[in-house]
MIDOSE-1310 file (N, C-alpha, C; in nm, 2 decimals, decimal comma, always signed):
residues 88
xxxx	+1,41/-0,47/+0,63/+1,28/-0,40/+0,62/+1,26/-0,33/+0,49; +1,12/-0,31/+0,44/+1,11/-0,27/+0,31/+1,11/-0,09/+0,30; +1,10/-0,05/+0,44/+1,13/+0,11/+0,44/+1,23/+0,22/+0,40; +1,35/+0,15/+0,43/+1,43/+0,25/+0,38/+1,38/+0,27/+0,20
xxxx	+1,38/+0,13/+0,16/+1,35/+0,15/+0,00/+1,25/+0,26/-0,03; +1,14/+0,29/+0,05/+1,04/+0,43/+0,00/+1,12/+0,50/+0,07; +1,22/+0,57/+0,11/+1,25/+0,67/+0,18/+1,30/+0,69/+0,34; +1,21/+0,62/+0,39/+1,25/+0,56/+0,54/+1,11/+0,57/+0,59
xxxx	+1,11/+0,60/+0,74/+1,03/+0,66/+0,79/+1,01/+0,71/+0,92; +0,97/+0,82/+0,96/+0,98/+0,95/+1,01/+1,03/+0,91/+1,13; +0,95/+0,82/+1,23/+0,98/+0,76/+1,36/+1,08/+0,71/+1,34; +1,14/+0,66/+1,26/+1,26/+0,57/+1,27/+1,37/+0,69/+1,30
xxxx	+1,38/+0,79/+1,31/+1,46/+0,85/+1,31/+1,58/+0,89/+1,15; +1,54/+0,82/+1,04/+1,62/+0,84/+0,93/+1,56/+0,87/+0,82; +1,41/+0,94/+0,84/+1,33/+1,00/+0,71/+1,41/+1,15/+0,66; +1,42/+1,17/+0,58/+1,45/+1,33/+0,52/+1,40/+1,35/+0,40
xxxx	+1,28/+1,47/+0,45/+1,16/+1,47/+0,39/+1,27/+1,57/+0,22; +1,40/+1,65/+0,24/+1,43/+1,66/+0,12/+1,47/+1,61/+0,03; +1,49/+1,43/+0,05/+1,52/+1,35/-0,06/+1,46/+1,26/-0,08; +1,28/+1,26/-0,04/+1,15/+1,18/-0,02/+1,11/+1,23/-0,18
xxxx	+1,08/+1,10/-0,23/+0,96/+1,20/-0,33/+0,87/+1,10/-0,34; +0,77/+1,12/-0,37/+0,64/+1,11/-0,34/+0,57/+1,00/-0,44; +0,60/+1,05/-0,57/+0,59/+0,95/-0,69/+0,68/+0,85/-0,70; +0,83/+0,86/-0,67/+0,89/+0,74/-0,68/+0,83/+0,62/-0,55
xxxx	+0,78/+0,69/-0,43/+0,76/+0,56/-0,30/+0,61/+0,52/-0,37; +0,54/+0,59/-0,43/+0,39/+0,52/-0,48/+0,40/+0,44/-0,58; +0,53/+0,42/-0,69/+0,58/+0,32/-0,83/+0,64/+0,24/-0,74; +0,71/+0,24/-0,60/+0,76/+0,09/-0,54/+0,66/+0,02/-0,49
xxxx	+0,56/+0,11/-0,40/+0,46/+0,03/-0,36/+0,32/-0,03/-0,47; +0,31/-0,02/-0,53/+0,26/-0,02/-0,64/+0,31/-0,12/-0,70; +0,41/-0,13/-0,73/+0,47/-0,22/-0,88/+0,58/-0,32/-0,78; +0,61/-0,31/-0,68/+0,74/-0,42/-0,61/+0,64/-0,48/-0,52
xxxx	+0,55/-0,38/-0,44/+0,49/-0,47/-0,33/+0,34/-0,47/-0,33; +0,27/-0,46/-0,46/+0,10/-0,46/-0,46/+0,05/-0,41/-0,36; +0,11/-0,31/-0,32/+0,04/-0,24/-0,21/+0,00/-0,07/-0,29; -0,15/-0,06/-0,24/-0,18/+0,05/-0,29/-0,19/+0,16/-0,17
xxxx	-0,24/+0,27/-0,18/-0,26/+0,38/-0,06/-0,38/+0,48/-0,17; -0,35/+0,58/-0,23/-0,44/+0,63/-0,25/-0,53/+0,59/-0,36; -0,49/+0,50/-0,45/-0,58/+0,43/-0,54/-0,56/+0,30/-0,59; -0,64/+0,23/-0,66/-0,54/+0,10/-0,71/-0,57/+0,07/-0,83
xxxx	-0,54/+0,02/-0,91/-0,54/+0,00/-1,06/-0,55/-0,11/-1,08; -0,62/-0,15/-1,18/-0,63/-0,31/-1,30/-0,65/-0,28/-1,44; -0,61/-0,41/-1,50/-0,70/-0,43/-1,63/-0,84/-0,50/-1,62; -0,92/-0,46/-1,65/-1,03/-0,59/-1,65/-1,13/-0,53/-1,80
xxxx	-1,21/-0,64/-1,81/-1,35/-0,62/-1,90/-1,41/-0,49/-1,90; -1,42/-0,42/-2,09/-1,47/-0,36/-2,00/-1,63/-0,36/-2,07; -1,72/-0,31/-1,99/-1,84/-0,31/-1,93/-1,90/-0,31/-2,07; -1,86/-0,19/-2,20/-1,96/-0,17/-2,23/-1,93/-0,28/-2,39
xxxx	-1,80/-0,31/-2,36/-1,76/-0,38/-2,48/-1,70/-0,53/-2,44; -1,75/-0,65/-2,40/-1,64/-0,75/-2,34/-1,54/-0,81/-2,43; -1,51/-0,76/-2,56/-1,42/-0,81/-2,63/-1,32/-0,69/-2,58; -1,33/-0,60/-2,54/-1,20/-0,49/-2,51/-1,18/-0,52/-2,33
xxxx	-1,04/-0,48/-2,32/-0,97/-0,49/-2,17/-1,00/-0,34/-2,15; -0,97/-0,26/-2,04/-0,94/-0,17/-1,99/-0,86/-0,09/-1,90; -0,81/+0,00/-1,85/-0,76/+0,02/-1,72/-0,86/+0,10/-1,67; -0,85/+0,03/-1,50/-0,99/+0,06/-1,44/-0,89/+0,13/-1,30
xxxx	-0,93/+0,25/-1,25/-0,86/+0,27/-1,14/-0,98/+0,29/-1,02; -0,95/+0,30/-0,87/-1,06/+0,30/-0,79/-0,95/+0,34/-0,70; -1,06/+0,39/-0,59/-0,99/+0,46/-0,44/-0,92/+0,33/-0,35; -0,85/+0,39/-0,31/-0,75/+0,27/-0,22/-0,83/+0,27/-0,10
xxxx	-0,78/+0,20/-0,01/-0,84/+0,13/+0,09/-0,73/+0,17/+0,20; -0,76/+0,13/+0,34/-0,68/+0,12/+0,47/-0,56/+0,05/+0,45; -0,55/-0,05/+0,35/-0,44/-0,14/+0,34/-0,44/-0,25/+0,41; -0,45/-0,27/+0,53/-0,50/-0,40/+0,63/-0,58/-0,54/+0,53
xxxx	-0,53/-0,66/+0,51/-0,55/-0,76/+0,44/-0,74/-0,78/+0,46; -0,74/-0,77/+0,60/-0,91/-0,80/+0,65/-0,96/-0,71/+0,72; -1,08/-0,72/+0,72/-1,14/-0,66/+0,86/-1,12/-0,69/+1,00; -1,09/-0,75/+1,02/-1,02/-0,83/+1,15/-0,91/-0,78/+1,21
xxxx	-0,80/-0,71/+1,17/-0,70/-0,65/+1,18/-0,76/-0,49/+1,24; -0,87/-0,47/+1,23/-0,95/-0,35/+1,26/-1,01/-0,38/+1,42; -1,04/-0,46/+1,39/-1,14/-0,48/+1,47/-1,09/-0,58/+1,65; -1,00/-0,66/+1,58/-0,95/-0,77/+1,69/-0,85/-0,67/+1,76
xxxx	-0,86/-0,73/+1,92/-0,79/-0,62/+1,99/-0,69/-0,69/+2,06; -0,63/-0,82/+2,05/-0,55/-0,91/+2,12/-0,43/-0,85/+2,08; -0,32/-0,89/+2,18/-0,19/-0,80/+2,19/-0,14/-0,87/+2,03; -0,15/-0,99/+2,06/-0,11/-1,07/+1,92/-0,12/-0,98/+1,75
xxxx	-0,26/-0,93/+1,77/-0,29/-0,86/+1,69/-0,21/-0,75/+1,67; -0,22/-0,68/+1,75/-0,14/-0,56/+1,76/+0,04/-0,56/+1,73; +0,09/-0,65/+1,73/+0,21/-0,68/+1,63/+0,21/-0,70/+1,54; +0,11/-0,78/+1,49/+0,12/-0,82/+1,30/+0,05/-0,71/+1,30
xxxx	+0,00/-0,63/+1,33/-0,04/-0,48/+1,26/+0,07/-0,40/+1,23; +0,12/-0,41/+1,37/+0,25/-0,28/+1,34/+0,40/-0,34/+1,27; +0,36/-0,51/+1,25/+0,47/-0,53/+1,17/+0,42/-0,51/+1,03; +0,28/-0,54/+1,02/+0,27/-0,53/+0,86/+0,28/-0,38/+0,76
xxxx	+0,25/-0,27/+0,91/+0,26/-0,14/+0,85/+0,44/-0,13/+0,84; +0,54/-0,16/+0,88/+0,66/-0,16/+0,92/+0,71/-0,23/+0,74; +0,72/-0,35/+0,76/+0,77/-0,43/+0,64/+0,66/-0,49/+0,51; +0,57/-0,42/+0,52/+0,45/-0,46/+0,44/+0,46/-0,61/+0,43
């Protein structure tokens, strides 16, 4: 599982919030597993010049691939949720 690598986590019984830090679990998730949480980043065009790139940052999302993971209520579902929150 990809948790211990950020730190752990809490229910697992092996988080310790005094050797968590905060910025290193957001550069794993981020840069090892394209997963964002409070914002997410790119390069793209930018708007006012299309010969220049940019970095463009924007608010993160729930994390869930679809809407459907929200919404679908089959038991089925409810494992690939808590597996995907588990091992991304």
């Amino acid at each position: 599982p990809v948790y211990p690598q950020i730190g752990g986590w809490n229910i697992s019984g092996d988080f310790n919030i005094s050797q968590w830090n905060f910025q290193n679990t957001l550069e794993i998730l981020h840069n090892q597993y394209s997963r964002g949480g409070l914002f997410s980043w790119g390069v793209g065009e930018d708007e006012r010049n299309s010969s220049r790139n940019i970095l463009q940052l924007d608010q993160g999302g729930l994390g869930l691939p679809t809407r459907d993971y929200y919404l679908n209520k089959s038991k089925d579902d409810e494992v690939r949720h808590v597996s995907f929150l588990i091992f991304f």
